[in-house]
C-alpha positions as CSV (number, residue, x, y, z in Angstrom):
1,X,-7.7,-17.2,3.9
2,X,-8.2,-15.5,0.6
3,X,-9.6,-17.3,-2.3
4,X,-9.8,-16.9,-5.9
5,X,-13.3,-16.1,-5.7
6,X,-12.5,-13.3,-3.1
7,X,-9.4,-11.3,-5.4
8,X,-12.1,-11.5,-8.1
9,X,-15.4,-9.9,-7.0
10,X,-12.9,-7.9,-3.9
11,X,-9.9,-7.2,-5.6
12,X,-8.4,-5.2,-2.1
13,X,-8.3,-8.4,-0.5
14,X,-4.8,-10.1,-0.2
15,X,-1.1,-8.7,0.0
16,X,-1.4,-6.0,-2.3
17,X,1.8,-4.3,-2.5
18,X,2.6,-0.7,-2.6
19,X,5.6,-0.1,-5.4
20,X,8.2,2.4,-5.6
21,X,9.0,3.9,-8.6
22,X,11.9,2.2,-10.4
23,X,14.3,5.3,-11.3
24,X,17.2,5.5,-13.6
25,X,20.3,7.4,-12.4
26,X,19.3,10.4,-13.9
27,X,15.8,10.3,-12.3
28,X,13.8,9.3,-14.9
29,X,11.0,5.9,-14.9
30,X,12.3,2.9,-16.2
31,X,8.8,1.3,-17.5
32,X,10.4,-2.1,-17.9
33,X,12.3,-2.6,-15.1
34,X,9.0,-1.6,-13.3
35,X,7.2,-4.3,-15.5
36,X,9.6,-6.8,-14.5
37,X,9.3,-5.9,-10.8
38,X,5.3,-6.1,-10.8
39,X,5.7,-9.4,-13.1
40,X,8.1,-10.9,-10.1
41,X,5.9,-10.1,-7.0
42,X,3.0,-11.5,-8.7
43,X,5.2,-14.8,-9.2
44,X,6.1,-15.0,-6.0
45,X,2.2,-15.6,-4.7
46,X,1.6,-11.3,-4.0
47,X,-1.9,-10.6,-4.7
48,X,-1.6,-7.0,-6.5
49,X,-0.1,-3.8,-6.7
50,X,-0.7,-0.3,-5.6
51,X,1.5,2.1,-8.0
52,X,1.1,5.9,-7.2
53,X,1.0,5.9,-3.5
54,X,3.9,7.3,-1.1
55,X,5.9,4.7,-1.9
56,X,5.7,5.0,-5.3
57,X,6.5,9.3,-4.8
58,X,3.5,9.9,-6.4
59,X,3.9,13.9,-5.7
60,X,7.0,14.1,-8.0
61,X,5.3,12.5,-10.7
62,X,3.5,14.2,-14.5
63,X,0.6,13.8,-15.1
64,X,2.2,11.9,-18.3
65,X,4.1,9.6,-15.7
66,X,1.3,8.7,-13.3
67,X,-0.8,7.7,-16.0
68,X,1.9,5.1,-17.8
69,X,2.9,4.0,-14.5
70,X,-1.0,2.2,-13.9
71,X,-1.1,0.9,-17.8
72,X,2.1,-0.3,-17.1
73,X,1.4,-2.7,-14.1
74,X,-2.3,-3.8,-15.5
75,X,-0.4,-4.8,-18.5
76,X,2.7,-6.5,-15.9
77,X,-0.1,-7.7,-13.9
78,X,-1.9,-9.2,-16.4
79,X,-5.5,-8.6,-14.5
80,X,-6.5,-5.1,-13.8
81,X,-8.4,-6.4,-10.2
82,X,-4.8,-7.0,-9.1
83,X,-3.7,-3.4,-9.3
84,X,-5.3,-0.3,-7.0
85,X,-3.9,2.5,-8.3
86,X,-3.2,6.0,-5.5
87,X,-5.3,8.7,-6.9
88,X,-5.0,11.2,-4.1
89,X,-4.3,14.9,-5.0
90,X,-5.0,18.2,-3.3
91,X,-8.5,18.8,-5.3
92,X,-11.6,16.1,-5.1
93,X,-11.6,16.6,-8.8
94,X,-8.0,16.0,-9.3
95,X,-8.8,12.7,-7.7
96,X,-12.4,11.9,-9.2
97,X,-10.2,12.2,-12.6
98,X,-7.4,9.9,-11.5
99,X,-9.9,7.7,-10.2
100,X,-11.4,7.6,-14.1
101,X,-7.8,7.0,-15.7
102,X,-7.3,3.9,-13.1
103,X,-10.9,2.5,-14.5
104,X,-10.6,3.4,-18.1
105,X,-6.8,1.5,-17.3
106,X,-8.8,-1.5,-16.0
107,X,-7.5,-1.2,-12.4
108,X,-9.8,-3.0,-9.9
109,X,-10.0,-0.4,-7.0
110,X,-8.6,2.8,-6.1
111,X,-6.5,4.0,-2.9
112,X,-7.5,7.7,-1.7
113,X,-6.4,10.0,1.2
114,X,-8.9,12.5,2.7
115,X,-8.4,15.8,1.1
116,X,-4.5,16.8,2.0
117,X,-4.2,20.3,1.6
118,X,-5.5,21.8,4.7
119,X,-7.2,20.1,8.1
120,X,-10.8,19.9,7.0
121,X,-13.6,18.7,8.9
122,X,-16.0,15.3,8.3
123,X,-18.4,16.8,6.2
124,X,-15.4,17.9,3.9
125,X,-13.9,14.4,3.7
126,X,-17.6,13.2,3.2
127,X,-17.8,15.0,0.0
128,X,-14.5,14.7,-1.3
129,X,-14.9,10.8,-1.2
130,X,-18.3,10.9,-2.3
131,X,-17.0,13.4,-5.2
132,X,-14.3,10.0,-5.8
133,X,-16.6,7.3,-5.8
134,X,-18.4,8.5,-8.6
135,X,-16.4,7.4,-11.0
136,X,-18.0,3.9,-10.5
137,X,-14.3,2.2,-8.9
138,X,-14.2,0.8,-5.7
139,X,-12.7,3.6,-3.2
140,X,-10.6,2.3,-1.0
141,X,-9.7,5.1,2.1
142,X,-6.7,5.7,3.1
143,X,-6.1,6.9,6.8
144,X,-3.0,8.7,7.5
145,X,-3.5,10.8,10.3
146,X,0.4,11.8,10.6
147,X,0.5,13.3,7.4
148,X,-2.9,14.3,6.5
149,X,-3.2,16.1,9.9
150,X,-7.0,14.6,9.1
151,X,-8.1,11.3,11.1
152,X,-10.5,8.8,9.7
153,X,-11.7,8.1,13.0
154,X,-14.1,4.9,12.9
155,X,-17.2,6.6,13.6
156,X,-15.9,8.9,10.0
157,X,-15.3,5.5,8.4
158,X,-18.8,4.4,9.2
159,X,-20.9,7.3,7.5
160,X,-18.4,7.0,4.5
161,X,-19.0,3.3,4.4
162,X,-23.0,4.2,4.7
163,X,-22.4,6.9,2.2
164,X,-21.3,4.2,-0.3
165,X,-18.7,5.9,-0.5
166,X,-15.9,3.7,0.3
167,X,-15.2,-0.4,0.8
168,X,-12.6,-0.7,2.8
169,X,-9.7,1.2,4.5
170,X,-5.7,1.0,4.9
171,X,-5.5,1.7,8.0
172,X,-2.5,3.4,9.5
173,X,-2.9,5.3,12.3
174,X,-0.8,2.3,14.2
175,X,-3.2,1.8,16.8
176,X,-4.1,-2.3,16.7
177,X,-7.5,-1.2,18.7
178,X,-9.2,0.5,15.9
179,X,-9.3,-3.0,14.6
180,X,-12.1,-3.6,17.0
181,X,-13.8,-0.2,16.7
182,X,-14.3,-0.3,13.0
183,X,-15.8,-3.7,13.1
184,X,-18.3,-2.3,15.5
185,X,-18.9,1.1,14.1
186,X,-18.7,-0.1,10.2
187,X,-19.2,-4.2,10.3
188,X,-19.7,-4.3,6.4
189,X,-16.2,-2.4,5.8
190,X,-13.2,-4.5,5.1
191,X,-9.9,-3.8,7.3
192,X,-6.7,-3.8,5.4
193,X,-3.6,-3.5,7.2
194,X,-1.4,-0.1,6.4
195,X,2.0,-0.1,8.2
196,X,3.7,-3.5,7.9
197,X,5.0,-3.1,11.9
198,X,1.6,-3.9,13.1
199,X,0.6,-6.5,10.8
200,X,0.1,-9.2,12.9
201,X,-1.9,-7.2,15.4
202,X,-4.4,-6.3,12.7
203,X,-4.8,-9.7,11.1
204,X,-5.7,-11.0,14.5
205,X,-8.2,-8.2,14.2
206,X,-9.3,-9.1,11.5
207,X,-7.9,-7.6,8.6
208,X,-8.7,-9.0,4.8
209,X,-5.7,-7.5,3.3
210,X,-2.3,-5.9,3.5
211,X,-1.1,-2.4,1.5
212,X,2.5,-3.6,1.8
213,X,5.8,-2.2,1.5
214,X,8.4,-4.9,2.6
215,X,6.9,-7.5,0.0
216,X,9.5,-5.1,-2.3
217,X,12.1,-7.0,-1.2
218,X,11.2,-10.2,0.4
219,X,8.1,-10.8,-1.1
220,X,7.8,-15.1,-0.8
221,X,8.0,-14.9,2.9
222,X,6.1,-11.8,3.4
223,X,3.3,-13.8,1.8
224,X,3.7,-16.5,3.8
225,X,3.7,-14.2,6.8
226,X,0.6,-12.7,5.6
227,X,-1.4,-15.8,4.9
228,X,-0.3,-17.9,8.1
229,X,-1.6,-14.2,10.6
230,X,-4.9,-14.3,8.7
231,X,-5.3,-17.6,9.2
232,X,-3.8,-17.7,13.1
233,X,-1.0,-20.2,12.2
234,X,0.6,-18.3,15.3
235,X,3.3,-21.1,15.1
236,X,4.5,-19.7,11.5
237,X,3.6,-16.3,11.8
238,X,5.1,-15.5,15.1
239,X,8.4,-16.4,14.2
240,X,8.6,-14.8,10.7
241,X,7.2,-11.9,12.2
242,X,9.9,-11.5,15.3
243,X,12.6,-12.3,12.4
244,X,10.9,-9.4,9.7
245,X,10.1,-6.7,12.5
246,X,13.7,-5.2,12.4
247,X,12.7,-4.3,8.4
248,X,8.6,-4.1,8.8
249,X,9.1,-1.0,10.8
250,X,11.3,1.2,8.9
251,X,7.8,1.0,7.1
252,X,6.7,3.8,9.6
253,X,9.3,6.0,9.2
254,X,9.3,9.2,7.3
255,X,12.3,7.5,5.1
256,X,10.5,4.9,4.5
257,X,10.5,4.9,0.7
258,X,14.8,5.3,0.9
259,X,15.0,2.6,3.0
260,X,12.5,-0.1,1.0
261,X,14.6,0.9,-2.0
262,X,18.2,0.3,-0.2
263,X,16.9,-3.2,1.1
264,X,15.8,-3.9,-2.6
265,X,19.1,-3.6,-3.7
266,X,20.5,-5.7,-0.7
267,X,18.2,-8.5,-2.4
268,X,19.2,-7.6,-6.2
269,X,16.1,-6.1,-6.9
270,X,15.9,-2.8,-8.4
271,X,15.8,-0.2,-5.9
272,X,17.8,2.8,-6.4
273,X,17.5,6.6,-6.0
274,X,14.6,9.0,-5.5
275,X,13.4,12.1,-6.6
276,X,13.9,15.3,-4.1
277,X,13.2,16.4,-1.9
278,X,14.0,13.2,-0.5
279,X,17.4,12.7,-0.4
280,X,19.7,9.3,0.3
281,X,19.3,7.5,4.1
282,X,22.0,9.0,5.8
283,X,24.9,6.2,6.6
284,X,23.8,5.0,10.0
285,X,20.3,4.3,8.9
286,X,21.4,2.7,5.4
287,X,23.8,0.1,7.6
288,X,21.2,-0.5,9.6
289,X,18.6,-1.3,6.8
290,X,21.3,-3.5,5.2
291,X,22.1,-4.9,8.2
292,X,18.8,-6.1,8.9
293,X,18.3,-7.0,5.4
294,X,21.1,-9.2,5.0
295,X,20.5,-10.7,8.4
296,X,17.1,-11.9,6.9
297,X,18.7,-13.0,3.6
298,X,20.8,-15.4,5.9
299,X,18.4,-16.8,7.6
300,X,16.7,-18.1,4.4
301,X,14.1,-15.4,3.9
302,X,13.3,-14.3,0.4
């Protein structure tokens, strides 16, 4: 398990959660409810956040708002290891400057795609993360293969890892077996766990953290979920995990952010709209996430 010590000197390590953005009606940030929101999963035993990632519809942000939305949670966090902000963009210098704003901000690591604007091949990604990790933050990788049409395969992982380039990796491909590769190909790079459906398959892997999206909403038991994989306390995990599957995998889904954000408000946490082009879940698939949501609520899950 995760100590002190580790969130200190490895601040990826843990159940750092990925946020959404906390709209008003009319679309625009509310700053404080955000505050409040990174406040409460810290509270509840969550290790961090990660603000500007696809949760947090980074793409639809100014340049204005992505920068007071990572001062924002290091001040709500109240220790800059406990927040990895998402720098990715379509340019490696784009990214290399986000990656400046999140360490003048006193962020603790940074979360970064491979470039996302076309299908480039290794030596591309090579540079665009070396072209990152020169602005002296830890570089977390990101690997998204389903929407970066680029995969971070394990061999990749290891020459990025030997580059210095990165320290660890969310890794979301879905496939519990790269688990094993990367520990062979890269044994010095950390695993963190990307898509909450295959969480327990990756802590039983071996992951050191989770970039999480259902902590949003239930974020005490999520914790406990986390804590009792890592640790094989099968007898607590198993259960919590059969119980939180029917919300862990709308994590997967291309309306993933909708969906997090309708079970928030289920819980009376602040959820709301987003930004186009994503538009509201349509009515089947918002019954089903409050359906699943409230079933959770009654079995004592918060």
């Amino acid at each position: 398990m995760q100590t002190n010590t580790d969130r200190r000197t490895r601040p990826w390590h843990g159940v750092m959660v990925a946020t959404p953005l906390t709209l008003r009606e009319d679309r625009t940030i509310d700053y404080d409810a955000y505050a409040t929101h990174v406040r409460q999963l810290i509270e509840a035993g969550c290790d961090g956040v990660v603000p500007n990632g696809s949760l947090g519809e980074y793409q639809t942000l100014t340049d204005g708002e992505r920068e007071e939305i990572v001062r924002v949670a290091v001040e709500a966090a109240g220790d800059g290891n406990r927040v990895m902000p998402g720098v990715s963009a379509y340019g490696s210098a784009e990214s290399r400057r986000w990656a400046e704003q999140a360490a003048e901000a006193g962020a603790g690591s940074v979360l970064l795609l491979p470039p996302n604007g076309y299908r480039c091949d290794d030596e591309a990604v090579r540079a665009h993360y070396a072209e990152v990790a020169e602005a002296g933050i830890p570089v977390v990788a990101y690997n998204n293969p389903y929407d970066t049409k680029v995969d971070l395969s394990p061999q990749l992982l290891a020459r990025l890892h030997q580059d210095g380039s990165v320290v660890a990796v969310k890794e979301f491909s879905g496939d519990v077996r790269r688990a094993y590769e990367i520990a062979e190909a890269a044994p010095g790079l950390d695993l963190l766990i990307g898509a909450d459906d295959v969480l327990l398959e990756l802590a039983l892997g071996g992951a050191v953290g989770w970039i999480a999206g259902c902590p949003n909403m239930l974020p005490s038991c999520c914790v406990e979920l986390y804590q009792a994989a890592v640790t094989g306390d099968m007898a607590t995990a198993l259960p919590l995990y059969r119980e939180l599957h029917p919300l862990l995998r709308w994590d997967s889904k291309p309306e993933f952010v909708q969906a997090i954000k309708a079970s928030m408000d289920v819980v009376g946490r602040h959820g709301g709209c987003t930004r186009p082009p994503r538009f509201p879940l349509p009515a089947d698939d918002l019954a089903a996430v409050r359906a699943a949501t409230e079933k959770a609520l009654a079995g004592g899950l918060v």
